[in-house]
N, CA, C and O atoms as a GROMACS GRO file, in nm:
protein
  300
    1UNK      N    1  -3.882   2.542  -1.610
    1UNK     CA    2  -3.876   2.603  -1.479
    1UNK      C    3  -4.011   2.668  -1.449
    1UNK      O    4  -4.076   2.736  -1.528
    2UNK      N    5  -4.042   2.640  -1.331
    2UNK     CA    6  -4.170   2.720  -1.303
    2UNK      C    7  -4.176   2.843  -1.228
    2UNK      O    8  -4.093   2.898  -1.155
    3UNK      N    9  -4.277   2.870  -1.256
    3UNK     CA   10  -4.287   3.075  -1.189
    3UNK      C   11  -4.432   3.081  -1.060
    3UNK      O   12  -4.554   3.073  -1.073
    4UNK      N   13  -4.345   3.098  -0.947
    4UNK     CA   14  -4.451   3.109  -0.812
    4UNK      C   15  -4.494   3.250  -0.812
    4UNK      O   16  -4.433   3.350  -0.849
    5UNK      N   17  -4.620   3.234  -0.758
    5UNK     CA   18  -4.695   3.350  -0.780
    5UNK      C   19  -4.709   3.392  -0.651
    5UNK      O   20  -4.815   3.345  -0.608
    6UNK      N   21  -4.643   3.472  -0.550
    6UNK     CA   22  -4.640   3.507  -0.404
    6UNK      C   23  -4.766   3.609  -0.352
    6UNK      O   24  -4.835   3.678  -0.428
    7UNK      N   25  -4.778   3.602  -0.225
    7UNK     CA   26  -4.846   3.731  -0.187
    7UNK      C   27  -4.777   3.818  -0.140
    7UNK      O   28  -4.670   3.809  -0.081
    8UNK      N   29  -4.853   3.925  -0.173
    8UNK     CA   30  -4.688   4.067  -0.107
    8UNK      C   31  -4.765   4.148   0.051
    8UNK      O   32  -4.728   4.253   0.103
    9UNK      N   33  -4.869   4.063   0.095
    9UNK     CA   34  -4.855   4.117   0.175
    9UNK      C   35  -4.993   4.037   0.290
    9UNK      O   36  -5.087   3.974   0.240
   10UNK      N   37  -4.975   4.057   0.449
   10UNK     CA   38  -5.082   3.954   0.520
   10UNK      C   39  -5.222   3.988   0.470
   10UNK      O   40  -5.294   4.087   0.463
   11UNK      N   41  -5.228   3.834   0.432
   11UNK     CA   42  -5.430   3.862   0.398
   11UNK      C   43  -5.493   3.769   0.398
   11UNK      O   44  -5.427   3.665   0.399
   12UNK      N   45  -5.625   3.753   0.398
   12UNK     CA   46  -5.696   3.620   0.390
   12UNK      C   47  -5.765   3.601   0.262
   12UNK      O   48  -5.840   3.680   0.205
   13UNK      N   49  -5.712   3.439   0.210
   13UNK     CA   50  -5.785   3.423   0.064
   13UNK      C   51  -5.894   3.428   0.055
   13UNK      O   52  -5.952   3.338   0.114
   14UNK      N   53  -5.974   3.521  -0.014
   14UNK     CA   54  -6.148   3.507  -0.038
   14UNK      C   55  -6.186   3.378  -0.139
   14UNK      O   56  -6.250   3.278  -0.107
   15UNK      N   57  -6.126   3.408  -0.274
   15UNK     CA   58  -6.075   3.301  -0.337
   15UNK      C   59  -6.037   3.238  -0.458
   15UNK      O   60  -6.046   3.324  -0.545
   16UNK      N   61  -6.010   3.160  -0.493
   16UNK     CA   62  -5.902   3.120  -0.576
   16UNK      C   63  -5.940   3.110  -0.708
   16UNK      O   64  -6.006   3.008  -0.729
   17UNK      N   65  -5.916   3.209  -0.846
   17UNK     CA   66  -5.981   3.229  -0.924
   17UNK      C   67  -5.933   3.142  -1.076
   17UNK      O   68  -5.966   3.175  -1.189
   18UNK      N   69  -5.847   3.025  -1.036
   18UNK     CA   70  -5.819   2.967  -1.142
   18UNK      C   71  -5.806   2.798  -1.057
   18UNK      O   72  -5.799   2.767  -0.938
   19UNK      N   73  -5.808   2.694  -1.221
   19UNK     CA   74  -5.765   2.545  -1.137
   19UNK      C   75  -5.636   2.496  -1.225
   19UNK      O   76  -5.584   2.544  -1.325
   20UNK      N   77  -5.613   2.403  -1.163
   20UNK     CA   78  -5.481   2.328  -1.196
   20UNK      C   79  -5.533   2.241  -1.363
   20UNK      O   80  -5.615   2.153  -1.387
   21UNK      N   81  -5.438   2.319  -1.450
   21UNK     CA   82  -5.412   2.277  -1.596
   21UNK      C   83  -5.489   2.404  -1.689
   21UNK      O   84  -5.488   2.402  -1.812
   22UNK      N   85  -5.558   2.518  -1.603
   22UNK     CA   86  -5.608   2.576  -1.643
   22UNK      C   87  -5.488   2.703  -1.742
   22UNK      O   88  -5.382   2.733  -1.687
   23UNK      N   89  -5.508   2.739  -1.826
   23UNK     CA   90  -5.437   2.829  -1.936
   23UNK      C   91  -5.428   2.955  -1.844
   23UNK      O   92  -5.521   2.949  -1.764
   24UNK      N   93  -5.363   3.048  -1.827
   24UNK     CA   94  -5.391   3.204  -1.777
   24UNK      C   95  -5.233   3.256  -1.893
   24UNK      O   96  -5.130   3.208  -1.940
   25UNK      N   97  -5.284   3.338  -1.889
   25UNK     CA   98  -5.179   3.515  -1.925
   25UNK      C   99  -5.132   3.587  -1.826
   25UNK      O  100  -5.177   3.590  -1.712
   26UNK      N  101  -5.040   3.648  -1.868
   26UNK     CA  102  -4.968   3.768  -1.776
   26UNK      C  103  -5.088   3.861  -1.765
   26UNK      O  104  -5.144   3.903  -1.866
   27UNK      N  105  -5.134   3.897  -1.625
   27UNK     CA  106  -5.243   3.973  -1.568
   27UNK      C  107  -5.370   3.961  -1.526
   27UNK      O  108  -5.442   4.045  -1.472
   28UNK      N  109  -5.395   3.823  -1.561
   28UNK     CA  110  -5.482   3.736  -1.551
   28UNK      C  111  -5.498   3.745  -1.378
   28UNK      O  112  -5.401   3.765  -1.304
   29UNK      N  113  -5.628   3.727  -1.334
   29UNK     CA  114  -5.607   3.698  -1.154
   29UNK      C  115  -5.615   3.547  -1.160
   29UNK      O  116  -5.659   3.456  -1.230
   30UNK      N  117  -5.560   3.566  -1.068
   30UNK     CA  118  -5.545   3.438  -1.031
   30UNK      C  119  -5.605   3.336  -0.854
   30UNK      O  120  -5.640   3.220  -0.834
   31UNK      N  121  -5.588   3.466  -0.758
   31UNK     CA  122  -5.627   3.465  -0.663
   31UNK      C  123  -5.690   3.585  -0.584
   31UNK      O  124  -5.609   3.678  -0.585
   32UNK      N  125  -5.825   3.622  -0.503
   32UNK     CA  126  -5.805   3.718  -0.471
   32UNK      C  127  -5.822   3.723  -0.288
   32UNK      O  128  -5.898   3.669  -0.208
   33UNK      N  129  -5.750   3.783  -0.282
   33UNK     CA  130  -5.703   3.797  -0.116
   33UNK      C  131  -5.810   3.954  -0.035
   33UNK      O  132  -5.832   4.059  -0.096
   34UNK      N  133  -5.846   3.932   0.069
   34UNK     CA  134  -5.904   4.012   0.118
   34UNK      C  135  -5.816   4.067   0.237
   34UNK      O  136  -5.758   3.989   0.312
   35UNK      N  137  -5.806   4.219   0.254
   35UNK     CA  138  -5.716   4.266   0.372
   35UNK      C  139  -5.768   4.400   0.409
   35UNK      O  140  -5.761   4.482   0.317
   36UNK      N  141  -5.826   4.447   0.534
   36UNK     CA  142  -5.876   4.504   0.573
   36UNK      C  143  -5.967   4.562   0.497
   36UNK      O  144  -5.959   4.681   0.466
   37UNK      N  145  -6.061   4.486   0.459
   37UNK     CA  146  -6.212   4.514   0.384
   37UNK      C  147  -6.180   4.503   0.285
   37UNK      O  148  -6.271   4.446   0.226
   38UNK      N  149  -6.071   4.530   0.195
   38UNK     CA  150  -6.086   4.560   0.051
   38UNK      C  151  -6.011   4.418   0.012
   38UNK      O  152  -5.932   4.352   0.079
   39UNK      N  153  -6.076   4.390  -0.149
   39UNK     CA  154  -6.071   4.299  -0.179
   39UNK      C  155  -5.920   4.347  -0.338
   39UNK      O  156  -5.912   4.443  -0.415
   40UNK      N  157  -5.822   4.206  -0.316
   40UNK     CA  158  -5.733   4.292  -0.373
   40UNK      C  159  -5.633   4.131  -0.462
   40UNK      O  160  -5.556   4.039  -0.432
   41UNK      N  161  -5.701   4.186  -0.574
   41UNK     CA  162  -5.658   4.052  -0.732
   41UNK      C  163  -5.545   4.030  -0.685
   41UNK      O  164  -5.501   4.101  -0.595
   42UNK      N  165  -5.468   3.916  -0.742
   42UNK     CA  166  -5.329   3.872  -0.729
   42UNK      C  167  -5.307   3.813  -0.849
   42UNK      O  168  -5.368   3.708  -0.868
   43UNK      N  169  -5.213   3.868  -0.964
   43UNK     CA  170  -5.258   3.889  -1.128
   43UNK      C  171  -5.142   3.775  -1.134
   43UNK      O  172  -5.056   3.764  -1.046
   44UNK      N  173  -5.150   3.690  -1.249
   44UNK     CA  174  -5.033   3.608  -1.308
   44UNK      C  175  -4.908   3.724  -1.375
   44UNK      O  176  -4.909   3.839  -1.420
   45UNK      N  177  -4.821   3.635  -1.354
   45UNK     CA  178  -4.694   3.784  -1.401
   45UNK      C  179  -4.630   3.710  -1.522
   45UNK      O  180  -4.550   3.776  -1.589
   46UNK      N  181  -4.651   3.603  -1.550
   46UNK     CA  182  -4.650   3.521  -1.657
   46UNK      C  183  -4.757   3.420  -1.742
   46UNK      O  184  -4.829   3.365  -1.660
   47UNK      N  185  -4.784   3.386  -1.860
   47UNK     CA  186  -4.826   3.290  -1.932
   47UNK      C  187  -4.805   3.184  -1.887
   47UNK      O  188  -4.707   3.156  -1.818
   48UNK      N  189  -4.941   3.066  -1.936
   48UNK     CA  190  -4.844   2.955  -1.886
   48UNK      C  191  -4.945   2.871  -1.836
   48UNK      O  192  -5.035   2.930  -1.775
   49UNK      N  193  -4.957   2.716  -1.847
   49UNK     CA  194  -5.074   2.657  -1.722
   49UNK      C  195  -5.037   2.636  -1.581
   49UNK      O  196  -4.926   2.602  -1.539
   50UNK      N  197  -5.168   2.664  -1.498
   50UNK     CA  198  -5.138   2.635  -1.382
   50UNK      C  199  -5.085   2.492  -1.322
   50UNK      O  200  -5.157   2.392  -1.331
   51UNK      N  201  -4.974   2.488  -1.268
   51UNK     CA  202  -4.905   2.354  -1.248
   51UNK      C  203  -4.973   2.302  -1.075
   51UNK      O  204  -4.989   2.189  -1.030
   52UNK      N  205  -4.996   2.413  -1.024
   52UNK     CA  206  -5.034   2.367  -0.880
   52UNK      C  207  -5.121   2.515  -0.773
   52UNK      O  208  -5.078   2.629  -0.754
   53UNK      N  209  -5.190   2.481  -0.746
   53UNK     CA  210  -5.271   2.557  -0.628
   53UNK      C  211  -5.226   2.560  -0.505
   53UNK      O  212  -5.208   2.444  -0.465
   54UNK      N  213  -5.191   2.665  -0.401
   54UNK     CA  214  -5.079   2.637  -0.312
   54UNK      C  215  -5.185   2.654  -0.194
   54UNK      O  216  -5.187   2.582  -0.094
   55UNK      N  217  -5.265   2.748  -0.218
   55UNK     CA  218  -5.375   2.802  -0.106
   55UNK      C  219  -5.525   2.758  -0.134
   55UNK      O  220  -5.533   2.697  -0.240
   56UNK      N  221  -5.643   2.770  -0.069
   56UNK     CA  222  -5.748   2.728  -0.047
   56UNK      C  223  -5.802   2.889  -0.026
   56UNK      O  224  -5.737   2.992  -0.008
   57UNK      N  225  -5.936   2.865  -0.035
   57UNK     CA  226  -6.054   2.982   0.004
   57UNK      C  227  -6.017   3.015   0.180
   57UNK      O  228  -5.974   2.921   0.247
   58UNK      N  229  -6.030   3.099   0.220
   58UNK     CA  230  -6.012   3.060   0.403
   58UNK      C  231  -5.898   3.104   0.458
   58UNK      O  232  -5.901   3.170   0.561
   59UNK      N  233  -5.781   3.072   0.394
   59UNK     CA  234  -5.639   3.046   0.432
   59UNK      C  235  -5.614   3.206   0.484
   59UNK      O  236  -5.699   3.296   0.489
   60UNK      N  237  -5.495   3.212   0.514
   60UNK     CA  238  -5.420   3.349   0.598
   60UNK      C  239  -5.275   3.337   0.532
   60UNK      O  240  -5.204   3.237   0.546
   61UNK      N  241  -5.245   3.431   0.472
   61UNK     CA  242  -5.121   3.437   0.410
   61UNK      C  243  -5.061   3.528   0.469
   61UNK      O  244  -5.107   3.604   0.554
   62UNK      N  245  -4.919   3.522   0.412
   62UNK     CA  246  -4.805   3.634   0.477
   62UNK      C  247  -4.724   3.665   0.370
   62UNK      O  248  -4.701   3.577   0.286
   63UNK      N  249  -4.674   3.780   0.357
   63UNK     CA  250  -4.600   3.809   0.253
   63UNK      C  251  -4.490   3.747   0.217
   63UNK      O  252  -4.413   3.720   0.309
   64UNK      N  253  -4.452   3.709   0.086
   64UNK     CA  254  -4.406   3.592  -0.022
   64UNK      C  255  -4.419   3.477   0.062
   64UNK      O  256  -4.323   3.408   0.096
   65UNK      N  257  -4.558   3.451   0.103
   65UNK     CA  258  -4.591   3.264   0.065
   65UNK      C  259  -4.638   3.292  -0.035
   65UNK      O  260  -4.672   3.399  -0.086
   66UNK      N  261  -4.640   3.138  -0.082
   66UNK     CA  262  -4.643   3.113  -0.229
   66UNK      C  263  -4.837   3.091  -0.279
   66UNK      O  264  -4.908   3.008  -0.223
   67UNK      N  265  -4.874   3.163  -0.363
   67UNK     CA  266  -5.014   3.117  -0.388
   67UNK      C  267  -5.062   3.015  -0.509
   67UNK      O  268  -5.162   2.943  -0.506
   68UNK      N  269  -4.969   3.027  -0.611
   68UNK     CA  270  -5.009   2.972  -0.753
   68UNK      C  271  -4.881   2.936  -0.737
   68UNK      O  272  -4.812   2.970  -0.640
   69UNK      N  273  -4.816   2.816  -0.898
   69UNK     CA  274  -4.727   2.825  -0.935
   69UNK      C  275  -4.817   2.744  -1.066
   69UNK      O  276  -4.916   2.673  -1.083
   70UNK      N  277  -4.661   2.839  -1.169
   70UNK     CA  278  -4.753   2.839  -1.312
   70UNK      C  279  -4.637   2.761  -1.394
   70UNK      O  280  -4.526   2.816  -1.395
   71UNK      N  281  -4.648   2.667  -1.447
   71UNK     CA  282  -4.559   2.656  -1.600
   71UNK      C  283  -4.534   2.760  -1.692
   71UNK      O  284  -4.610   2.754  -1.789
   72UNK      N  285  -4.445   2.861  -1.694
   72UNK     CA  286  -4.447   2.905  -1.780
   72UNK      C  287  -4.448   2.893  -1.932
   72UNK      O  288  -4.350   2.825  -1.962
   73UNK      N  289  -4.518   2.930  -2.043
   73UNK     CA  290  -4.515   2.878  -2.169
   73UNK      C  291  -4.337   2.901  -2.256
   73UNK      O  292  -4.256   2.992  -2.243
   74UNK      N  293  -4.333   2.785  -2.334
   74UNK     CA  294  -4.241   2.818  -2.383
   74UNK      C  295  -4.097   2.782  -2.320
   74UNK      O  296  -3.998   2.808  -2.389
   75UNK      N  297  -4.083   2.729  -2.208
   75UNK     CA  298  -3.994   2.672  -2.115
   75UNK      C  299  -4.012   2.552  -2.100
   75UNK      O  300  -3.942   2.488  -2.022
   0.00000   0.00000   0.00000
């Protein structure tokens, strides 16, 4: 089963700090989103390789679209 990595809140991706098959850890960033000036990580909440990239550099998100989704290890 895989684990989506959401945004919690409207922002625009500055950008995307991992690629697809790449290894990450719980806390790891993964993406970072910019929202009213400040620039603000979006951490893996699980282990695991990245199975898919949902967003691009540029993009405009809204709270829980989806940004990463990860394989979790061990599943």
């Amino acid at each position: 089963m895989s684990h989506t990595v959401v945004a919690e809140l409207v922002a625009a991706v500055m950008k995307v700090e991992v690629a697809v098959g790449q290894r990450v850890s719980a806390e790891d960033p993964v993406v970072i989103l910019e929202s009213m000036k400040m620039e603000i990580p979006v951490l893996a909440e699980v282990s695991g390789a990245v199975a898919e990239i949902v967003v691009a550099a540029g993009d405009v998100v809204n709270d829980g679209d989806p940004l990463v989704v990860i394989a979790p290890d061990g599943r």
